[in-house]
C-alpha positions as CSV (number, residue, x, y, z in Angstrom):
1,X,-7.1,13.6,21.7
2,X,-6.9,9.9,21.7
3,X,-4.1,8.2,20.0
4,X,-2.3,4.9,19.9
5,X,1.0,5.1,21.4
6,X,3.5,1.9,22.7
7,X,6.0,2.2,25.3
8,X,8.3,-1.2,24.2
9,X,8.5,-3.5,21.2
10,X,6.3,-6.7,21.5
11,X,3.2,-7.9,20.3
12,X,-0.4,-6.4,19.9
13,X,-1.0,-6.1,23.2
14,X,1.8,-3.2,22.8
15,X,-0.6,-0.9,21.5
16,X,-2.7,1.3,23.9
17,X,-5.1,4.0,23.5
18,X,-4.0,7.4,25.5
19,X,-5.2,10.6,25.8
20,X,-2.3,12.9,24.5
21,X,-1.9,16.8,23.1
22,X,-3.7,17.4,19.8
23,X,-0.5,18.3,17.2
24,X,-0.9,22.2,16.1
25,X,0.0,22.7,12.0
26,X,2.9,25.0,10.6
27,X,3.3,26.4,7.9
28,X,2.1,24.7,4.7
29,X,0.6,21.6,7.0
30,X,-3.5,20.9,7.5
31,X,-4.6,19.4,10.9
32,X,-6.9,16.5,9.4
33,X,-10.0,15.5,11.5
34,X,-9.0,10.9,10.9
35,X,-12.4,9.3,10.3
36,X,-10.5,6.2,9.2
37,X,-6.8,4.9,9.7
38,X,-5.3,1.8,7.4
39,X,-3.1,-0.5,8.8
40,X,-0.3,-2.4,6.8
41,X,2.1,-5.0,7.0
42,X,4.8,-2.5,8.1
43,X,3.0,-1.6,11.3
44,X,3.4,-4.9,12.2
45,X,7.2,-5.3,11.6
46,X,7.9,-1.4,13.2
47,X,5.5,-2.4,16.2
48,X,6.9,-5.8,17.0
49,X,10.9,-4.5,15.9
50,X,11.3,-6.9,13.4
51,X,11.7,-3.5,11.4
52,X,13.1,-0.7,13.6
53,X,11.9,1.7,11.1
54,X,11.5,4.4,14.1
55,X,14.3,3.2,16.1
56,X,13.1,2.7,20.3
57,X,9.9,3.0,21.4
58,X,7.6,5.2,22.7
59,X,6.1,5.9,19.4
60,X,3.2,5.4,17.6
61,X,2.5,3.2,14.0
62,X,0.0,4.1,11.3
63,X,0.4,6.0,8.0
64,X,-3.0,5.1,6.3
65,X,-5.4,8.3,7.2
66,X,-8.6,9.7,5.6
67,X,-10.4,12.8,7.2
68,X,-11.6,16.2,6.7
69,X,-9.1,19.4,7.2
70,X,-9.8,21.3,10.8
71,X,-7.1,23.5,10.8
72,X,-4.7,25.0,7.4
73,X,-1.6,26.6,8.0
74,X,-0.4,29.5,6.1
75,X,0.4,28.6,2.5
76,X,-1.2,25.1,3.0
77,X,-2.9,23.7,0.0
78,X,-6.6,22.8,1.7
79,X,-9.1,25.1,3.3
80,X,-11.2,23.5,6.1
81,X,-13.6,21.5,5.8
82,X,-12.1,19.8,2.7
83,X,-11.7,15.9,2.8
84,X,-8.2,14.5,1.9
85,X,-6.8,11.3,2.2
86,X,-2.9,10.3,1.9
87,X,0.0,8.9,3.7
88,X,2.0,11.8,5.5
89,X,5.7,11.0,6.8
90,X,6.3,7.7,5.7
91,X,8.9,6.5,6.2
92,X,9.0,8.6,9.4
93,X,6.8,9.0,12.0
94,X,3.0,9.9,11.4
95,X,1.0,8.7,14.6
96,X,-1.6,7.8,11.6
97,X,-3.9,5.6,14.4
98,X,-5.2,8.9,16.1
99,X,-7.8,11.4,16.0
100,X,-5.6,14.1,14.5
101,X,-2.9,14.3,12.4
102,X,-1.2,17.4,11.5
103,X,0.7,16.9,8.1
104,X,2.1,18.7,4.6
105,X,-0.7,19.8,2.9
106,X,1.6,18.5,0.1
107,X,1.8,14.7,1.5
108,X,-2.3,14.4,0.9
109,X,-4.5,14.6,-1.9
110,X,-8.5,15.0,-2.2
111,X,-10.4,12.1,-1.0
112,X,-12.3,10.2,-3.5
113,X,-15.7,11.5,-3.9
114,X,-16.9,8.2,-4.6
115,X,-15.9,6.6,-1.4
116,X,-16.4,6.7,2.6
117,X,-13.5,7.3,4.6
118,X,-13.1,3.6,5.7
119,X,-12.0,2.8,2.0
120,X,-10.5,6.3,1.2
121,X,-8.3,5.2,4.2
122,X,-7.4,1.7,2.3
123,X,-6.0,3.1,-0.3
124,X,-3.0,5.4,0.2
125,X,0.1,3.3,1.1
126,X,-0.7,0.1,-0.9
127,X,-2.0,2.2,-3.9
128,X,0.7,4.8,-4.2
129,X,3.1,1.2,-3.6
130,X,1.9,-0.5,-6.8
131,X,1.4,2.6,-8.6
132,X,5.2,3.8,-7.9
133,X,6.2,0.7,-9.0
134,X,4.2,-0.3,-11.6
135,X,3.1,3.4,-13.4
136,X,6.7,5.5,-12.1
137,X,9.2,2.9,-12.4
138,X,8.2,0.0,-15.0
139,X,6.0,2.5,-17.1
140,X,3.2,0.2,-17.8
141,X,1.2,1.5,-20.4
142,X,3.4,3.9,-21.5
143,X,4.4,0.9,-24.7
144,X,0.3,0.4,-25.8
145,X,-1.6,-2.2,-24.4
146,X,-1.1,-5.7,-24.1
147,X,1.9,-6.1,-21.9
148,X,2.0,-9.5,-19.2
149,X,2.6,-8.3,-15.5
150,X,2.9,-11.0,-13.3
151,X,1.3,-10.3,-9.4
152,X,2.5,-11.9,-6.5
153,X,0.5,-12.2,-3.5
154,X,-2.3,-10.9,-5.7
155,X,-5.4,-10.9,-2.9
156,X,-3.5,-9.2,-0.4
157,X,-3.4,-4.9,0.5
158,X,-1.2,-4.2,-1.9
159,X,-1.4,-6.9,-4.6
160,X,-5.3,-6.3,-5.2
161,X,-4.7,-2.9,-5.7
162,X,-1.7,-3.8,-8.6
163,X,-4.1,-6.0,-10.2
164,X,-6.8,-3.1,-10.9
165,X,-3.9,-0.7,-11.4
166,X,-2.5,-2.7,-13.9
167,X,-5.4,-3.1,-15.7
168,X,-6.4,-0.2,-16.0
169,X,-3.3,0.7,-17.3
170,X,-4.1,-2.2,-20.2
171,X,-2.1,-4.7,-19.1
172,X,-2.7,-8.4,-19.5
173,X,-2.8,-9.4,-15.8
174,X,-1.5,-12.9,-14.2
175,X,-2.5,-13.0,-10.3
176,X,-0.9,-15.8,-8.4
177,X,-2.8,-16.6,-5.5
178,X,-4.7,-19.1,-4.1
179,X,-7.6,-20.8,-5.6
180,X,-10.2,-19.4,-2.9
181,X,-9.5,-15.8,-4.0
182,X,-9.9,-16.8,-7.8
183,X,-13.3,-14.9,-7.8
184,X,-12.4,-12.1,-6.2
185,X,-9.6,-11.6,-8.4
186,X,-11.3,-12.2,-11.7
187,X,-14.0,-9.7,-10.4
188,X,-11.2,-6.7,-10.3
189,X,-9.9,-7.4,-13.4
190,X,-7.6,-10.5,-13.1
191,X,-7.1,-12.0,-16.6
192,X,-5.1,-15.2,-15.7
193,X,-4.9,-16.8,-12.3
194,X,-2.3,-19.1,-10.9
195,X,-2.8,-21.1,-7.7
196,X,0.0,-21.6,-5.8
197,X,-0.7,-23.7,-3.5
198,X,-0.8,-26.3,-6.5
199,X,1.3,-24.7,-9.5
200,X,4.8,-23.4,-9.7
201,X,4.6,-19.9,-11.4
202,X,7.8,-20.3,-12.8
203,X,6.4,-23.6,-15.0
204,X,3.6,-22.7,-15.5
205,X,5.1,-18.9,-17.4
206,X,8.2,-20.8,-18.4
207,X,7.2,-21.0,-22.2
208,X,4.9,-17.3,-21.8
209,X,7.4,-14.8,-20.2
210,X,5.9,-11.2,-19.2
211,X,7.0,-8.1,-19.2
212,X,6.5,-6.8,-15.4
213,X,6.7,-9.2,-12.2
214,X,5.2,-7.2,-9.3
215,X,6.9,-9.0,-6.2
216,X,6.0,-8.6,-2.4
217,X,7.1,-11.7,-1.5
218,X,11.3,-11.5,-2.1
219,X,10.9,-14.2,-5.1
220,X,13.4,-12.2,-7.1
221,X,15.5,-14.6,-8.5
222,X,12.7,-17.2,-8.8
223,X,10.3,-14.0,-10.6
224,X,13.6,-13.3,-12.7
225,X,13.1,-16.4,-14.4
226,X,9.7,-15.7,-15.7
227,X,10.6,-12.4,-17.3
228,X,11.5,-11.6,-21.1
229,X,15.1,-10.0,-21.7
230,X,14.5,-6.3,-21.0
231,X,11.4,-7.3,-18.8
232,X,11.1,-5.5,-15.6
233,X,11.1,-6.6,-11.8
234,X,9.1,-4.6,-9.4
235,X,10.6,-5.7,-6.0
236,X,9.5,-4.4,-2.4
237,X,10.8,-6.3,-0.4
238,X,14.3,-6.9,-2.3
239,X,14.7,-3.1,-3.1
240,X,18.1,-2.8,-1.1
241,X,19.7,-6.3,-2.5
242,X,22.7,-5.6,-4.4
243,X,23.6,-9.4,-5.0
244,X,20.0,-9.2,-7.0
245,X,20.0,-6.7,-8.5
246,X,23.4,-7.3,-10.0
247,X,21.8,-10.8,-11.0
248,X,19.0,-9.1,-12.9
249,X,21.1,-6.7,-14.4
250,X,23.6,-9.7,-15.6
251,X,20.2,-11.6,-17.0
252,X,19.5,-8.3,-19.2
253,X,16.3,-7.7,-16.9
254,X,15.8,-4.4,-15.1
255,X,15.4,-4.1,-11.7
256,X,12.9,-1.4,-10.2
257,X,13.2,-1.4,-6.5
258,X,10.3,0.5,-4.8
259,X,10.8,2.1,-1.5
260,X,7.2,4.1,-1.3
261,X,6.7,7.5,-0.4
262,X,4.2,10.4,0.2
263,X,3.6,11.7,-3.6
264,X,0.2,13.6,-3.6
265,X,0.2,13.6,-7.3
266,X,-0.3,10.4,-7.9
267,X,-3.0,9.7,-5.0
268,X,-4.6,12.5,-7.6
269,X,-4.3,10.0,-9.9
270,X,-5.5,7.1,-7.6
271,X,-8.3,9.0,-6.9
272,X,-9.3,9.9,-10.3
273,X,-9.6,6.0,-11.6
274,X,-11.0,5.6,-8.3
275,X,-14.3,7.7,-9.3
276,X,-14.2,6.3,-12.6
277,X,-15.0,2.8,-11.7
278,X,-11.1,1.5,-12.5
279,X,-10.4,0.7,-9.1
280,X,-11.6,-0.6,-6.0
281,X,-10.4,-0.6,-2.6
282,X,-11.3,-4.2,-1.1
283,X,-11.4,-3.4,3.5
284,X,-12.0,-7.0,4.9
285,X,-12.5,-5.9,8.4
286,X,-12.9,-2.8,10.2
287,X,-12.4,-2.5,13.9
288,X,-12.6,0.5,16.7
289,X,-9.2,2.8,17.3
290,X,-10.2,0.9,21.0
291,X,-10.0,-2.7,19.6
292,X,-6.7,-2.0,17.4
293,X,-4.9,-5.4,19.2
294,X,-7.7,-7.1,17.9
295,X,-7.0,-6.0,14.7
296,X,-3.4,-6.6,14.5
297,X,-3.6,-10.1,15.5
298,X,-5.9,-10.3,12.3
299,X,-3.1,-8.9,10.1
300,X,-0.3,-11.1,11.5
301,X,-2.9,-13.8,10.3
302,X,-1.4,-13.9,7.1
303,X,-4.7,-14.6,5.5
304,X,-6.3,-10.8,5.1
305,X,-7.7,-10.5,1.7
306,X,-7.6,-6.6,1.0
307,X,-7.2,-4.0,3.9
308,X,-8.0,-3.9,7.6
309,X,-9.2,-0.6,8.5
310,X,-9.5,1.3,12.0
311,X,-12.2,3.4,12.7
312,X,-11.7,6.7,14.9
């Protein structure tokens, strides 16, 4: 099969297409068929070791898959020919920018009905990131209606995604973003929209404090001072930072510090607002498994607004 492998740490160019052995399922795993592979900020920081999430290299990057089921192990929960979608492994290895992927039947859910395999494969890490945080860990909508979360970095992968999953949830939702993604955001559900490039968040909410700050962007202690005593920041970046969380705890905030993992429950979930109309996967760009430099230099960009999205 082909796969993307690297042999060093470096930049896109890194990444090369090889012909290597098709993995074999055990027990309880599926051998999916990928039609589609996501990529993520993460790749980027494990491919360049800025993060060396899988220690030396040769390895591959990629957790974003969506495919159909070729091969079930004994005990696994899919039969073949079943489409699934999910994000197997993470935070270890998953080889996700191939042609197969062998994984736990118990890592992946059923695909969407309502959507290709190019934005089935959008959703999985960014979706089960804001859902963790937002549904598992700051219960929105577990109070009624009505409560103020604050996105950061609202028009990106995972932000767009918190947006609609907030919403959905019935919260009032404040992006902050830039100006040129105003529309976008207002079309997924956006109630409020701060741009800034020309407003400070933190005057702008200094007088209307929410209740959940979704942060990607390590502005804890600047997102701590837009949130209501007993209000709740969802941090990503910030998860492992004593010093802040000791801050927020001191401030009589809570700190929810998300670290995502496979959890095929709630991509069941996902998926179900997913066909209902409640949410919608946003892919900028795809590219071909063969052009994946390409597509990485479009993701160290900085300027993506939803998902890039390999095709295999």
């Amino acid at each position: 099969m082909r796969a993307v492998l690297q042999q060093s740490f470096g930049g896109p160019e890194v990444l090369q297409v090889v012909e290597t052995e098709r993995p074999k399922p055990l027990s309880g795993e599926v051998l999916v068929r990928v039609r589609a592979s996501a990529l993520n900020p993460v790749d980027v920081a494990v491919r360049s070791g800025a993060f060396p999430l899988l220690g030396e290299p040769p390895f591959g990057v990629g957790w974003d898959i969506s495919g159909e089921v070729v091969e079930a192990g004994p005990g696994a929960r899919y039969q073949v020919g079943e489409e699934v979608y999910g994000m197997p492994f993470f935070p270890r290895a998953a080889t996700g920018y191939a042609e197969y992927v062998a994984a736990p039947s118990r890592q992946l859910a059923r695909k969407p009905a309502s959507l290709d395999h190019v934005h089935a494969a959008a959703l999985p890490l960014a979706a089960l990131t804001a859902w963790q945080g937002l549904v598992d860990l700051a219960k929105v909508g577990e109070s009624g209606e009505g409560q103020r979360v604050l996105v950061h970095r609202a028009a990106g992968g995972v932000g767009h995604l918190a947006v609609q999953i907030a919403k959905a949830r019935g919260a009032h939702v404040i992006a902050n973003a830039s100006e040129s993604r105003s529309a976008f955001l207002r079309g997924l559900g956006a109630d409020e929209l701060i741009d800034y490039r020309s407003a400070d968040f933190t005057e702008v909410l200094r007088d209307h404090p929410v209740d959940v700050v979704f942060d990607s962007t390590a502005q804890g202690d600047r997102s701590l001072q837009v949130l209501r005593p007993g209000g709740v920041l969802v941090s990503i970046l910030e998860h492992g930072d004593r010093e802040l969380i000791e801050r927020v705890q001191a401030a009589g905030r809570v700190f929810a510090g998300v670290s995502v993992e496979p959890d095929y429950a709630s991509l069941e979930a996902i998926a179900a607002l997913v066909d209902a109309g409640r949410i919608r996967p946003f892919v900028e760009q795809t590219f071909d498994l063969a052009d994946v430099a390409k597509a990485h230099h479009l993701l160290e960009s900085g300027h993506v607004q939803g998902k890039i999205v390999l095709t295999v």
